[in-house]
C-alpha beads as a LAMMPS data file, in Angstrom:
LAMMPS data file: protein, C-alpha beads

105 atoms
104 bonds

1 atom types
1 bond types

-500.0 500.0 xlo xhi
-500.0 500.0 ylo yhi
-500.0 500.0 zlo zhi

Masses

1 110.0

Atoms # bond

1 1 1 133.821 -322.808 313.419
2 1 1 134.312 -326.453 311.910
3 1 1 138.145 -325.928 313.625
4 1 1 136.855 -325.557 316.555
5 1 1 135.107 -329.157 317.079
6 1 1 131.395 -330.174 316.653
7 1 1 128.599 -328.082 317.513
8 1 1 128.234 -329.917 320.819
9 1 1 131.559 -329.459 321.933
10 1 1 131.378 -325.779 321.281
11 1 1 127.754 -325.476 323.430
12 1 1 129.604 -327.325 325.720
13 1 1 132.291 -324.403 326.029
14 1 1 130.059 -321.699 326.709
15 1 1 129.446 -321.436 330.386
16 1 1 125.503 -322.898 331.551
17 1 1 125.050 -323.887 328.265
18 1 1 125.750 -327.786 329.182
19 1 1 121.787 -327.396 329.974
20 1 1 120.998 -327.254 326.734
21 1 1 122.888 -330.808 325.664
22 1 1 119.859 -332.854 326.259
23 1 1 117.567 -330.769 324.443
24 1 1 119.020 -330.186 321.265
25 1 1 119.303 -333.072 318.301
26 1 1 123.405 -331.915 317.364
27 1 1 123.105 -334.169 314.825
28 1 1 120.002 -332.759 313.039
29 1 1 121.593 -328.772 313.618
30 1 1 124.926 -330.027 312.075
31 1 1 122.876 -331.292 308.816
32 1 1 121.075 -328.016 308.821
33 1 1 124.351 -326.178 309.194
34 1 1 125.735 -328.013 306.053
35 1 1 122.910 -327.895 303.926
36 1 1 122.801 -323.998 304.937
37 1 1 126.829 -324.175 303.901
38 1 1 125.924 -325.704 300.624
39 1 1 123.397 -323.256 299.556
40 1 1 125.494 -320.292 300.335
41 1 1 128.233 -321.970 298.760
42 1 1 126.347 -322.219 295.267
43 1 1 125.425 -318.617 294.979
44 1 1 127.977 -316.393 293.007
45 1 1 129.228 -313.256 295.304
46 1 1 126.657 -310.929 293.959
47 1 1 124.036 -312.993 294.646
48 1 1 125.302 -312.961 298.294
49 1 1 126.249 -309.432 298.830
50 1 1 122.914 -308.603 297.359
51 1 1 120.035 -311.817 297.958
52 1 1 117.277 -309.456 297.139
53 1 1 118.710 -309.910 293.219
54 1 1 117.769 -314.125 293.532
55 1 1 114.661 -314.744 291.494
56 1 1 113.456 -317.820 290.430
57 1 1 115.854 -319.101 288.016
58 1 1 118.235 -318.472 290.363
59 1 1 117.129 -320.086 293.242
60 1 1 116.486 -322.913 290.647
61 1 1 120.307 -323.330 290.187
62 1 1 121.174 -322.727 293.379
63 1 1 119.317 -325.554 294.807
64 1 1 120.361 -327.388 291.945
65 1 1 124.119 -326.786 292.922
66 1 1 124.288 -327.248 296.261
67 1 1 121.834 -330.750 296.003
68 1 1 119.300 -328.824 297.878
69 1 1 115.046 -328.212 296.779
70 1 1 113.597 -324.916 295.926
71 1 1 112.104 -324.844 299.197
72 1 1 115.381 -325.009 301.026
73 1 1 116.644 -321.967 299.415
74 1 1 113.515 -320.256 299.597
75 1 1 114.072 -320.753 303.550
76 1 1 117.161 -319.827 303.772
77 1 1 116.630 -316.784 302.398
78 1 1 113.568 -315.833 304.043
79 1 1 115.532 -316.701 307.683
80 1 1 118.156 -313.664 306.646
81 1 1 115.535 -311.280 305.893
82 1 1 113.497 -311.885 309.291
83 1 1 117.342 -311.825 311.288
84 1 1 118.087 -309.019 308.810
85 1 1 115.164 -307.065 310.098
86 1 1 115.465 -307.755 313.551
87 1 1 118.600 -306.670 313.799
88 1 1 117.712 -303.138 312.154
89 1 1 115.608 -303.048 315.264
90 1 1 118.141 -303.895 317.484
91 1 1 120.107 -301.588 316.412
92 1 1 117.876 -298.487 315.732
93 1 1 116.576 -299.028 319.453
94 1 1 119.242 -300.734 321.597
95 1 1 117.082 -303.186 323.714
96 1 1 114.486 -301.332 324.609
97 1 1 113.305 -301.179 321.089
98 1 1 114.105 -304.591 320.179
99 1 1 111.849 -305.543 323.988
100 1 1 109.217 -303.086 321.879
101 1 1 108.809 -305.369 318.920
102 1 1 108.895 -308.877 320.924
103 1 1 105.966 -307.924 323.279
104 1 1 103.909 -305.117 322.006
105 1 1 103.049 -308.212 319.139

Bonds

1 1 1 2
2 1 2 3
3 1 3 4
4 1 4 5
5 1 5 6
6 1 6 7
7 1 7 8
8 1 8 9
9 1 9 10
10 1 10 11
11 1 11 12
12 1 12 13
13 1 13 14
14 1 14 15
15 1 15 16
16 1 16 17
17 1 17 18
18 1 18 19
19 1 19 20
20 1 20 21
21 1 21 22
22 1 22 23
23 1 23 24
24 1 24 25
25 1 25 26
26 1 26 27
27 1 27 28
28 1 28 29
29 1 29 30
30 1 30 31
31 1 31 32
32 1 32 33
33 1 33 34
34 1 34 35
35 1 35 36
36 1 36 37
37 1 37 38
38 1 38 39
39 1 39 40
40 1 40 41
41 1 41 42
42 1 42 43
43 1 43 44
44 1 44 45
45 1 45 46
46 1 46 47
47 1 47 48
48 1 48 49
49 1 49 50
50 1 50 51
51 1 51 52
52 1 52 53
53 1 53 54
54 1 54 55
55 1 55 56
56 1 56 57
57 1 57 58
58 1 58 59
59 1 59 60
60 1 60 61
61 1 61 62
62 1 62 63
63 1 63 64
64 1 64 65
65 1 65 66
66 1 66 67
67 1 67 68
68 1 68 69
69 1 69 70
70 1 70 71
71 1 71 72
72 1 72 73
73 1 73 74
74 1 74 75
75 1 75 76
76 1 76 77
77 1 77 78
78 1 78 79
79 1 79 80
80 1 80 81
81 1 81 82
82 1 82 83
83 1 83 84
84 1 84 85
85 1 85 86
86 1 86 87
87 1 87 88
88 1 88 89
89 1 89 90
90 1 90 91
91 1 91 92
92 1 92 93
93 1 93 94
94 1 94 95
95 1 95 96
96 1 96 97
97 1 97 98
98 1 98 99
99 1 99 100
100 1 100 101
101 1 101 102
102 1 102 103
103 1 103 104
104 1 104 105
C-alpha cells in the first residue's frame, strides 16, 4: 500500500470517494497507520498468528518496541477482535445477518 502513494491519493482513486477528501485529517490516519505498523511490527509471529496469547508482559514489550504506550496496544488489539467478530457475522449470515446485528442493537 505505501507503493501505491499516500492515503489521499489512493481515496482519491476509488471512484466517489473524492467526497470524502475534505472530511478526513490524511495526515492524522497516516500516523495512526504507522503507529498501527509499528506495533504489529514488534510482536514475534506467534504473537500475531495467535493475539489471544499477548498478556501483560507482552504487551509491555511490545509497546516498548515499537515506541508506542500500553494503551496503544491494548487498542489495537481490541480493534481486531471487534473486526474479527464482525466478520464471523458476515460471514455466517451473508448480509442479511450482518444487517441483523447492526440494527436489531
Amino acid at each position: 500500500m505505501k507503493k501505491m502513494g499516500s492515503l489521499e491519493s489512493i481515496i482519491g482513486m476509488i471512484p466517489g470517494m473524492n467526497k470524502l477528501k475534505g472530511a478526513i485529517n490524511f495526515a492524522e490516519a497516516e500516523k495512526d497507520i504507522r503507529k498501527t505498523e509499528a506495533i504489529i511490527n514488534s510482536m514475534t509471529s506467534k504473537e500475531r498468528a495467535k493475539p489471544n496469547i499477548i498478556d501483560g508482559s507482552r504487551r509491555l514489550r511490545i509497546s516498548k518496541g515499537s515506541g508506542t504506550q500500553v494503551q496503544d496496544v491494548n487498542d489495537l488489539l481490541k480493534k481486531y477482535m471487534e473486526t474479527k467478530k464482525l466478520l464471523k457475522k458476515f460471514t455466517k449470515g451473508g448480509a442479511k445477518g450482518l444487517q441483523r446485528q447492526l440494527f436489531m442493537k
